[in-house]
Each structure stands twice: as C-alpha cells, then as structure tokens.
C-alpha atoms as a printed R data frame, in Angstrom:
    type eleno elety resid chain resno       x       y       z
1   ATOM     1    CA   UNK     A     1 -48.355  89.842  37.985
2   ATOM     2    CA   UNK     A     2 -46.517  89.829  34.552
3   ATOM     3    CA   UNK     A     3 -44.951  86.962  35.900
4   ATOM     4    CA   UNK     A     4 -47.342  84.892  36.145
5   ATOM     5    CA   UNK     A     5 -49.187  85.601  32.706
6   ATOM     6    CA   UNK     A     6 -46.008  84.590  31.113
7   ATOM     7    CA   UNK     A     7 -45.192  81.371  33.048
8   ATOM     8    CA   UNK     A     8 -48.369  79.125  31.440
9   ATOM     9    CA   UNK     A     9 -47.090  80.343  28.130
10  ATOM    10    CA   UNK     A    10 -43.778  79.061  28.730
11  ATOM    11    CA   UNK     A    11 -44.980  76.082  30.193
12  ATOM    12    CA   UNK     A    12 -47.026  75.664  26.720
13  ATOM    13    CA   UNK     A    13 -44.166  76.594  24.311
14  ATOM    14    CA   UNK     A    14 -41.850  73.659  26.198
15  ATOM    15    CA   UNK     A    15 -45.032  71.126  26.079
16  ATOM    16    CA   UNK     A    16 -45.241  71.529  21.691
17  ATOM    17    CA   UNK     A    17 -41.420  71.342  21.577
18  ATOM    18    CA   UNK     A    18 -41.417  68.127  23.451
19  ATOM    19    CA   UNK     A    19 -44.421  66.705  20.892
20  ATOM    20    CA   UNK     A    20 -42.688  68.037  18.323
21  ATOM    21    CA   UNK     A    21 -39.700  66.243  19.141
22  ATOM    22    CA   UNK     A    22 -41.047  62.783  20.263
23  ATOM    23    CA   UNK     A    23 -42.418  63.026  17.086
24  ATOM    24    CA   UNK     A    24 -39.760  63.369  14.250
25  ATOM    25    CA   UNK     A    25 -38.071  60.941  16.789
26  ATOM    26    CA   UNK     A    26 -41.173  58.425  15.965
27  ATOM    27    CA   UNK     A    27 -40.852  59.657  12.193
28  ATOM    28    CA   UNK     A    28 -37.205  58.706  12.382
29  ATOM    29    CA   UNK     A    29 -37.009  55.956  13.519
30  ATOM    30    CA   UNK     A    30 -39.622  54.581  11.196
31  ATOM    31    CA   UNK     A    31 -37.608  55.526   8.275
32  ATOM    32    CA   UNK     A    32 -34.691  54.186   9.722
33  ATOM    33    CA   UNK     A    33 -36.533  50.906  10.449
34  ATOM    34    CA   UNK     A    34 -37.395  51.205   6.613
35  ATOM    35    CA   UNK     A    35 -34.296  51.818   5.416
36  ATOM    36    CA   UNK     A    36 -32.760  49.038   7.582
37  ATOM    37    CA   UNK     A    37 -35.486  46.458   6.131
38  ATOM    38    CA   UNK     A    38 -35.149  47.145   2.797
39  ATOM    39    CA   UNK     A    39 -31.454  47.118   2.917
40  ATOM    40    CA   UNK     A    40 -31.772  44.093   4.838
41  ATOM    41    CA   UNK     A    41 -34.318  42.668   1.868
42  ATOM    42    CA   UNK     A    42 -32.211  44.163  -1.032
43  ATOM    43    CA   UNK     A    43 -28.994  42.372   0.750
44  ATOM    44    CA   UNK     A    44 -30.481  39.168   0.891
45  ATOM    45    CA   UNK     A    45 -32.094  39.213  -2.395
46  ATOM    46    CA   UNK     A    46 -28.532  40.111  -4.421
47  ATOM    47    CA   UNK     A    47 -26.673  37.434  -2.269
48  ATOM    48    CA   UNK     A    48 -29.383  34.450  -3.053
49  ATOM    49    CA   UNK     A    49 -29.665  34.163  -6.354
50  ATOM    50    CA   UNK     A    50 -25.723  35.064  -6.432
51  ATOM    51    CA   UNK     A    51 -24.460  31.638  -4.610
52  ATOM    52    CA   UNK     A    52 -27.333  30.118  -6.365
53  ATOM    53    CA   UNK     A    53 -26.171  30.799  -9.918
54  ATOM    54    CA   UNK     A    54 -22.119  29.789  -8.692
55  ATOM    55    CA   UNK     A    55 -23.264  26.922  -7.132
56  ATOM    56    CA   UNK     A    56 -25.193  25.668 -10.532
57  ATOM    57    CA   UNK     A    57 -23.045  26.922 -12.723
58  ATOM    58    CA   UNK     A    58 -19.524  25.388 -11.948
59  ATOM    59    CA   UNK     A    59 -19.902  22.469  -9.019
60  ATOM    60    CA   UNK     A    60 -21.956  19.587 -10.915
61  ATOM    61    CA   UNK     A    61 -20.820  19.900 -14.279
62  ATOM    62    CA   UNK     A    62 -16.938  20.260 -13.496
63  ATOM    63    CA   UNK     A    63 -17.600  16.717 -11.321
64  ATOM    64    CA   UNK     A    64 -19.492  15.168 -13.970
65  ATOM    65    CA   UNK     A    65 -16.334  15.868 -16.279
66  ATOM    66    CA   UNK     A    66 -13.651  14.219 -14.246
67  ATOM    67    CA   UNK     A    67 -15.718  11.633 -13.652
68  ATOM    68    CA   UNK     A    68 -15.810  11.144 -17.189
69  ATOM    69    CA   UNK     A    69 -12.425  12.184 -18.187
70  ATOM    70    CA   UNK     A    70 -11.342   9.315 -15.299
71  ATOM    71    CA   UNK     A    71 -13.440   6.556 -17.057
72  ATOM    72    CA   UNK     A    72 -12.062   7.520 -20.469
73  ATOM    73    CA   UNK     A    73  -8.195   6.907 -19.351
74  ATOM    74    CA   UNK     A    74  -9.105   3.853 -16.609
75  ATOM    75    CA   UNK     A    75 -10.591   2.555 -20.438
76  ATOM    76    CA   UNK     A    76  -7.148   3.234 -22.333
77  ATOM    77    CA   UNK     A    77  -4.760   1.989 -19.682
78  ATOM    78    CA   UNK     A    78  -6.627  -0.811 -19.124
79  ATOM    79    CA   UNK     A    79  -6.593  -1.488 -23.270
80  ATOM    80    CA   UNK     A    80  -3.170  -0.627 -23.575
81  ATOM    81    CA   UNK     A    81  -1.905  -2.758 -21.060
82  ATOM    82    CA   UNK     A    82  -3.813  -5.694 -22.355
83  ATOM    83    CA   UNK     A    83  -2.652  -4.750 -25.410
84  ATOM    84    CA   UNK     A    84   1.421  -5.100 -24.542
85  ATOM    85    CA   UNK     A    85   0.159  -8.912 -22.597
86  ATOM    86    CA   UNK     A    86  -0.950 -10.246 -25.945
87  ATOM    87    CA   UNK     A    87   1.999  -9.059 -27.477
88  ATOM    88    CA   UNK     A    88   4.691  -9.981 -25.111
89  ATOM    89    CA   UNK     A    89   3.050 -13.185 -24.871
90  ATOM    90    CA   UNK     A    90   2.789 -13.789 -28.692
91  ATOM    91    CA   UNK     A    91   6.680 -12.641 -28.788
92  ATOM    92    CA   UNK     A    92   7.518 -14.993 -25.862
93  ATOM    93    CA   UNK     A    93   6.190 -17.814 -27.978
94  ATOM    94    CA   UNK     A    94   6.978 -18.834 -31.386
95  ATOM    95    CA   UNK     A    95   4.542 -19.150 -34.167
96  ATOM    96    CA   UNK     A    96   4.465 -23.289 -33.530
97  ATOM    97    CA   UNK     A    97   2.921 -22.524 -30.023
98  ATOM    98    CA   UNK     A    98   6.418 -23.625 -28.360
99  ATOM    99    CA   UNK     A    99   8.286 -21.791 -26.388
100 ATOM   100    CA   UNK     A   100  11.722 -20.430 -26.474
101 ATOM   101    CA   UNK     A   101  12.381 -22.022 -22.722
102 ATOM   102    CA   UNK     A   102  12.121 -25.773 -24.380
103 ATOM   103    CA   UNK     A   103  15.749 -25.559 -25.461
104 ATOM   104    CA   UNK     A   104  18.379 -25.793 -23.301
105 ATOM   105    CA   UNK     A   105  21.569 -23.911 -25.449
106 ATOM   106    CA   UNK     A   106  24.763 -24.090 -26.324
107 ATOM   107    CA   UNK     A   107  26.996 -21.578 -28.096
108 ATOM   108    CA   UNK     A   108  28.183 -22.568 -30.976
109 ATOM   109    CA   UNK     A   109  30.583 -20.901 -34.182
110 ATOM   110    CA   UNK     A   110  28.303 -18.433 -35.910
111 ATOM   111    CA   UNK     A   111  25.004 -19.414 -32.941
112 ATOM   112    CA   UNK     A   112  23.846 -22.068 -31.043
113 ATOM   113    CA   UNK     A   113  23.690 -24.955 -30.828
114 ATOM   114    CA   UNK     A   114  20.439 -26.852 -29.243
115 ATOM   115    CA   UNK     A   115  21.788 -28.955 -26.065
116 ATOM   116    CA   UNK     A   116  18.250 -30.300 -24.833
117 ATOM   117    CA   UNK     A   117  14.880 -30.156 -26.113
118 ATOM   118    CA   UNK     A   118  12.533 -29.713 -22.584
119 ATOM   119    CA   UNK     A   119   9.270 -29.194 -24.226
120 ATOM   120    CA   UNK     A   120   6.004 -31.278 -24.232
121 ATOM   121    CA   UNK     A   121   7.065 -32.759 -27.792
122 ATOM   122    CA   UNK     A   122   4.016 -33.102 -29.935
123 ATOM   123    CA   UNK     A   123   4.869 -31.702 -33.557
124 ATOM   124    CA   UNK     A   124   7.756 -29.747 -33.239
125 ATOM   125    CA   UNK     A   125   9.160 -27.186 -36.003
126 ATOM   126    CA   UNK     A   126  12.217 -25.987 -34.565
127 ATOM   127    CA   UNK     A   127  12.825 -22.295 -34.828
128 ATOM   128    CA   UNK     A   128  16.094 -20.804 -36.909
129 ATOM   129    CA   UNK     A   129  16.233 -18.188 -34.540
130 ATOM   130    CA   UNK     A   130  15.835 -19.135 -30.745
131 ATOM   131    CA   UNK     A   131  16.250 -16.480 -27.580
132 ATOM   132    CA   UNK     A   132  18.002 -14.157 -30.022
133 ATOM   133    CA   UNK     A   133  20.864 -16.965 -31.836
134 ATOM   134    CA   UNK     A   134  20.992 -18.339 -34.691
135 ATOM   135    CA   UNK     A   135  20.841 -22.247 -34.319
136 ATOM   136    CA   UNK     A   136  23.207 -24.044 -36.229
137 ATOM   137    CA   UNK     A   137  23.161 -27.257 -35.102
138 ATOM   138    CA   UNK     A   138  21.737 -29.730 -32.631
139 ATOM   139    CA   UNK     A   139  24.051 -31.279 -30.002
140 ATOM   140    CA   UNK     A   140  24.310 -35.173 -29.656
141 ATOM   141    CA   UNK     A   141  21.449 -36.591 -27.574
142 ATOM   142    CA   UNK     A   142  19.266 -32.972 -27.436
143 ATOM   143    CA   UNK     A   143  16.053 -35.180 -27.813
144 ATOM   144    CA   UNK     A   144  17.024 -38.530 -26.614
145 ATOM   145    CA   UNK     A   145  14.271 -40.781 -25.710
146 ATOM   146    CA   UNK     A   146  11.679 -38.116 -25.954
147 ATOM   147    CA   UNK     A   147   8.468 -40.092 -26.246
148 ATOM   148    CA   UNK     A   148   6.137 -37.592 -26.730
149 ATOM   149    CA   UNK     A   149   7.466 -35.777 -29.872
150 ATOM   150    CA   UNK     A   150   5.318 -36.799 -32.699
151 ATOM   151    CA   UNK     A   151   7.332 -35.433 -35.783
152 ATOM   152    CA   UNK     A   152  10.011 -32.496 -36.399
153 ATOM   153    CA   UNK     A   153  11.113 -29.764 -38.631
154 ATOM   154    CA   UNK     A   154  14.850 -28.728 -38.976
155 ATOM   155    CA   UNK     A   155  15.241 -25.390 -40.043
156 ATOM   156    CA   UNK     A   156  17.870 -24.246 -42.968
157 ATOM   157    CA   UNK     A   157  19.816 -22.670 -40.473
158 ATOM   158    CA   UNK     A   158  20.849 -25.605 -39.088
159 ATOM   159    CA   UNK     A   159  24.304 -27.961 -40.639
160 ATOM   160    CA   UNK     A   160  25.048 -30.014 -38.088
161 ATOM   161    CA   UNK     A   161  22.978 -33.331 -35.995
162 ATOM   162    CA   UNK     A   162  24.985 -34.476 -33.500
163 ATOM   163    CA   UNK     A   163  24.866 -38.021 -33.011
164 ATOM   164    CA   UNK     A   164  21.832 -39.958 -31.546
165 ATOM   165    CA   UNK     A   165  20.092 -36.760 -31.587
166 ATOM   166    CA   UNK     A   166  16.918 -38.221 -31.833
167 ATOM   167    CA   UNK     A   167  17.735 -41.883 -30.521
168 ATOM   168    CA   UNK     A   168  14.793 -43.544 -28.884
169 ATOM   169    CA   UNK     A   169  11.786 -41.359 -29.662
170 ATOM   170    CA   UNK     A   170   9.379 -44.302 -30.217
171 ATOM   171    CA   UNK     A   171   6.252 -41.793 -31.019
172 ATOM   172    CA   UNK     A   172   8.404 -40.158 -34.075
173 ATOM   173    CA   UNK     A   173   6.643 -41.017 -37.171
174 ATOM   174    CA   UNK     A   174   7.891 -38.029 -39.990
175 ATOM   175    CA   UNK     A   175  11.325 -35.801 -39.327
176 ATOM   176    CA   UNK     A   176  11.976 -33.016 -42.319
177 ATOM   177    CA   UNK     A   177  15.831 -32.466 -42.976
178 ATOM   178    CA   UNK     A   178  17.156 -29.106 -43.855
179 ATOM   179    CA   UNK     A   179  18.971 -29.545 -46.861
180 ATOM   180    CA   UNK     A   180  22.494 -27.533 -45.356
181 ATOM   181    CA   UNK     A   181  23.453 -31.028 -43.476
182 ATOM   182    CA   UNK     A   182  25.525 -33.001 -45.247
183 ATOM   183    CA   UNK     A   183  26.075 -35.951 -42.981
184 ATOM   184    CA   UNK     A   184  24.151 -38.174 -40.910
185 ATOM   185    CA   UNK     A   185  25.698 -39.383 -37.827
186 ATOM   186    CA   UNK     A   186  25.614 -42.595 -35.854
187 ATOM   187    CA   UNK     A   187  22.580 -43.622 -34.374
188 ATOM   188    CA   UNK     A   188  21.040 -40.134 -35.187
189 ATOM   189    CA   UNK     A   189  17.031 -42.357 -35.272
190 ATOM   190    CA   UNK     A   190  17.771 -45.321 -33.526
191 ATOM   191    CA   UNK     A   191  15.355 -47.312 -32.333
192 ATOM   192    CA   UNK     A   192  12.391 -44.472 -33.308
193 ATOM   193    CA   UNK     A   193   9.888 -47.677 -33.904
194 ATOM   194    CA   UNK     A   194   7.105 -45.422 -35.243
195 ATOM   195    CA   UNK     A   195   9.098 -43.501 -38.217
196 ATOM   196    CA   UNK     A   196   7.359 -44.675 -41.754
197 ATOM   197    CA   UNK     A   197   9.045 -42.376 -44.294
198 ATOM   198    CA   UNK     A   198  12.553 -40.396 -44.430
199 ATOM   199    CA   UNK     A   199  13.719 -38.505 -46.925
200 ATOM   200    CA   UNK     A   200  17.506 -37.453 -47.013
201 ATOM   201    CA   UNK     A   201  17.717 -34.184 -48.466
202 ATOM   202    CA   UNK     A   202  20.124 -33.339 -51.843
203 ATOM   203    CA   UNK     A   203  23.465 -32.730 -50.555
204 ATOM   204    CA   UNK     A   204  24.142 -35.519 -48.089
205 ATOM   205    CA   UNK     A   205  27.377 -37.426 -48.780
206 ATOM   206    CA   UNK     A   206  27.472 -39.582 -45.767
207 ATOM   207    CA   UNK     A   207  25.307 -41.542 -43.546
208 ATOM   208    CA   UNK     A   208  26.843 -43.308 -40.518
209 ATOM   209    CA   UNK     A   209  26.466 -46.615 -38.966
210 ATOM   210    CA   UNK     A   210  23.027 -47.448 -37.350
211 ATOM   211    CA   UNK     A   211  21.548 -44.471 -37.910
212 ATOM   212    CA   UNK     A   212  17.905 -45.590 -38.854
213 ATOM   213    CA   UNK     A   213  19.087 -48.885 -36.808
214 ATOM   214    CA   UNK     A   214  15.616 -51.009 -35.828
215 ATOM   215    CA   UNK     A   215  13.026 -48.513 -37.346
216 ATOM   216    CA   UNK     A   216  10.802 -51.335 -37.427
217 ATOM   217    CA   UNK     A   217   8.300 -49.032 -39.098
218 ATOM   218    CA   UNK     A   218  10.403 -47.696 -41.756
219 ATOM   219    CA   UNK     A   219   9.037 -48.477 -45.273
220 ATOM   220    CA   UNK     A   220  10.178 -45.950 -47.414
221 ATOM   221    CA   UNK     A   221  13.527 -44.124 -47.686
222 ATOM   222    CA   UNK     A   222  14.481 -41.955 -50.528
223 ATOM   223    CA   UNK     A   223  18.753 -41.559 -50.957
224 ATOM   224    CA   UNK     A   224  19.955 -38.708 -52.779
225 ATOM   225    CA   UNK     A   225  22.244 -38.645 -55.840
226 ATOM   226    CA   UNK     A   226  24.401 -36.636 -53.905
227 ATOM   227    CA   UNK     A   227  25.313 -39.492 -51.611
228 ATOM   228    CA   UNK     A   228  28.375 -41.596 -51.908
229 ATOM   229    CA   UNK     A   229  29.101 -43.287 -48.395
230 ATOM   230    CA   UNK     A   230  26.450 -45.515 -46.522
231 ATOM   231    CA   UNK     A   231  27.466 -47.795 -43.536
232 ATOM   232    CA   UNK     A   232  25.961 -51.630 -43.539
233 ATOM   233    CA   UNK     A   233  24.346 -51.313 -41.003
234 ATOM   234    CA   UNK     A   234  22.418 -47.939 -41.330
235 ATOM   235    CA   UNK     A   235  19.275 -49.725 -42.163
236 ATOM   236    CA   UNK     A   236  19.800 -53.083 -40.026
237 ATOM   237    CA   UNK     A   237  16.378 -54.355 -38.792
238 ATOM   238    CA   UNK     A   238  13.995 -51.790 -41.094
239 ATOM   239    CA   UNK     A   239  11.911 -55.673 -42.084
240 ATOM   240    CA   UNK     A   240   9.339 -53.456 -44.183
241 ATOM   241    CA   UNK     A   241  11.605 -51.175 -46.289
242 ATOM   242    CA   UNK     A   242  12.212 -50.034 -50.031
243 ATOM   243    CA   UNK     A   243  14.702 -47.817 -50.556
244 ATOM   244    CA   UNK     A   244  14.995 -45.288 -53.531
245 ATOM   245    CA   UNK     A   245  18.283 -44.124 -55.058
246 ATOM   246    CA   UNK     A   246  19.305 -42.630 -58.142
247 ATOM   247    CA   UNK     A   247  16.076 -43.843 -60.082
248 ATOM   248    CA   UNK     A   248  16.224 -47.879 -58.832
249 ATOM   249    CA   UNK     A   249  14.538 -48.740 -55.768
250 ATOM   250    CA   UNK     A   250  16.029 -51.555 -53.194
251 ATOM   251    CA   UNK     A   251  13.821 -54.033 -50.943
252 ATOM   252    CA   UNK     A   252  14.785 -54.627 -47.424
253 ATOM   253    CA   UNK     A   253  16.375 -58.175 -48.489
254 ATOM   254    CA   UNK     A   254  18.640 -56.160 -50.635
255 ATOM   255    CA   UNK     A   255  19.510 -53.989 -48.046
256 ATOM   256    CA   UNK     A   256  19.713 -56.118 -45.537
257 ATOM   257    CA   UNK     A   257  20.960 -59.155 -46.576
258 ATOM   258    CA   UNK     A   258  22.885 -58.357 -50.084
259 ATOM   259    CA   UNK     A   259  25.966 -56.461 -50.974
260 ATOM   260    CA   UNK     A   260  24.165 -54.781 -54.203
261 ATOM   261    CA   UNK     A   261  22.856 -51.807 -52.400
262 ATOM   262    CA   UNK     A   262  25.680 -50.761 -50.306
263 ATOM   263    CA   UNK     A   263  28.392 -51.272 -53.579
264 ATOM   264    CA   UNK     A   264  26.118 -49.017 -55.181
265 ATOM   265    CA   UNK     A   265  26.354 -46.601 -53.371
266 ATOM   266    CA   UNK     A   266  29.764 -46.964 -52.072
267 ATOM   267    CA   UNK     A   267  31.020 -47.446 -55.335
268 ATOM   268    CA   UNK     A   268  32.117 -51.340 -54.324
269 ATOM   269    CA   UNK     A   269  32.107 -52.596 -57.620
C-alpha cells in the first residue's frame, strides 16, 4: 500500500526533472545561438572594413606612382638620347655643313694630306683638322674636274697644292689661299673658265707654268711683293686680265704678249 502512494510521486519528481532539463537545454542553446551570431557579426564586421582600408590605402596609389615614375624616365631617355643624335650628328659634320667622308686621305709628314675631294662641291671651306689629322697639304688632282664646286677656302694649316689640284673645275669662280704656301704648281687652275679674281697671298716666291692657263674669266690678279719667279705662260689665254704687282698694274697685252711683266718679276732686266 505504501508502495503505491509513493510510485505517482516518483513518477512526478522524474516528469519536472525532465522539464527542467529540456528547458535549460532550450535556454542553452539560445545563448549559444547568440553567442555564435554575434561572434559571427563581430567577425565579419572587424574583417570588412579591415581589407577595405588595405585595399584603399596601398593598391591604387602605389600604381598610380609607377605609372608616373615610368612616364617621367620613358621622358628623359627619350630626351637624352635625342640629345647625343644632335650631337653626334653636329660632331660628324663640320661647321660648313660638309662632311668629314668627302675626303679621301693620305698621310702625310706632320698630317694628311687630302687625296680626293668626294663631296657635292658647292662652297667649300676646307677644314684644318679632318677625321682627327692635321691637313697639310692637298695631293695633285684631289679636285680635278669637279664641276660642281663653286668656290674654296684653304685653311692655314695647309703648305703644300699639289699640282692641277683644282684643274678643270669650270663652276670655280673665287679660291682663298692660305698664306703658309709658298709655291704654286703647274696647272694648279687650269682651265677653271668661271674664276674672276685671285689673289696670291704674301709669301709666294714661285708660280709655275700654266697654272691659271685659259681662265677665260680671269680679270683681276693681285702678285705679291714676295714673289720673284713667274713662268710665261702662267697667265696664257686670261683675254680680260689686269694684273697688280708691287704698286703697277699690267693689262693682259702686257702679259700676254710683252716681255715687261715677266722681266719684272723675274728680274730679266
């Protein structure tokens, strides 16, 4: 009989342990469901703005700067190389506009010597200095029948014109002598038909047969004091000329055709 009073209240006790149970289960799970979420939440909120603030911070301005940075050297490389052209090309060239390649050399005592002009002629001043020597002289024949020079400059360096150096150049009209030659050799201007004026330079002593032979242009040539040997026939065919030397000046019939001019200077008295 006491047995079965206390079964229902056993029964009972076991039935508010199990609600008790299910329920802090209930109650913890909710709070672990909390907990989870606002991990969860507070995860996701620290990481966002995180790889948000790297990502603005350091990707687009570190591009923009190379990008930069690369313009600004392509810019100097590109000036600097331009810049080394001009002047390889202005050292290349000499301050005439010709060009070192137009002579043809020859070494020579103390230089060179020039063996043949190859340039396009126009007016040519010839350079003292040419692919690093020291020209001293032009070579018999270097601009022989060269019709397109138009006149010519000797530099000081040079003491030597080799004979018919400039024969047949029918454009020629004015040559300038360096005043270190001292003689003129054989048909050094024959035959340059458009020459009007030559002027021998102070410290010639010699000028050799034909060497203005049939400059049909020639009209004026000035002798200097320094001279004392002229062959008859230097001037042969020059129809037009007067020729000036030491203070008395000589007409082509003189010169041509007379004795007077040629004793004078040759001291044929």
């Amino acid at each position: 009989m006491n047995k079965m009073k206390k079964l229902p209240a056993i029964l009972l006790c076991a039935a508010m342990l199990t609600l008790t149970a299910c329920s802090d289960s209930e109650t913890t799970g909710d709070n672990n469901s909390t907990n989870n979420s606002t991990r969860s939440s507070s995860s996701a909120d620290s990481s966002k703005p995180a790889d948000s603030s790297k990502s603005d911070d350091t990707s687009v301005p570190e591009s923009s700067s190379d990008s930069e940075n690369s313009t600004d050297n392509s810019s100097e490389v590109s000036s600097d190389n331009s810049g080394n052209s001009e002047s390889n090309s202005s050292e290349a060239s000499n301050n005439n506009g010709t060009s070192d390649k137009d002579y043809q050399l020859m070494s020579a005592e103390g230089g060179a010597t020039i063996y043949k002009y190859k340039g396009a002629g126009g007016d040519v001043v010839i350079p003292s200095t040419i692919q690093g020597y020291k020209i001293v002289g032009i070579s018999a024949y270097a601009f022989d029948s060269c019709e397109t020079i138009t006149s010519v400059v000797i530099p000081d360096s040079v003491t030597s014109i080799g004979n018919g150096a400039f024969t047949k150049c029918p454009a020629l009209k004015s040559v300038t002598l360096p005043s270190t030659v001292t003689y003129i050799d054989k048909h050094t201007f024959y035959k340059c038909t458009a020459l009007t004026e030559i002027v021998i330079p102070e410290g010639v002593t010699e000028i050799d047969r034909n060497a203005f032979y049939d400059c049909s242009a020639l009209e004026k040539a000035t002798l200097p004091d320094s001279l004392t040997k002229i062959s008859e026939t230097v001037f042969k065919g020059c129809d037009k000329l007067v020729v000036t030397y030491k203070g008395k000046t000589y007409d082509f019939t003189v010169v041509n055709q007379d004795t007077l001019f040629y004793n004078a200077v040759n001291g044929w008295f």
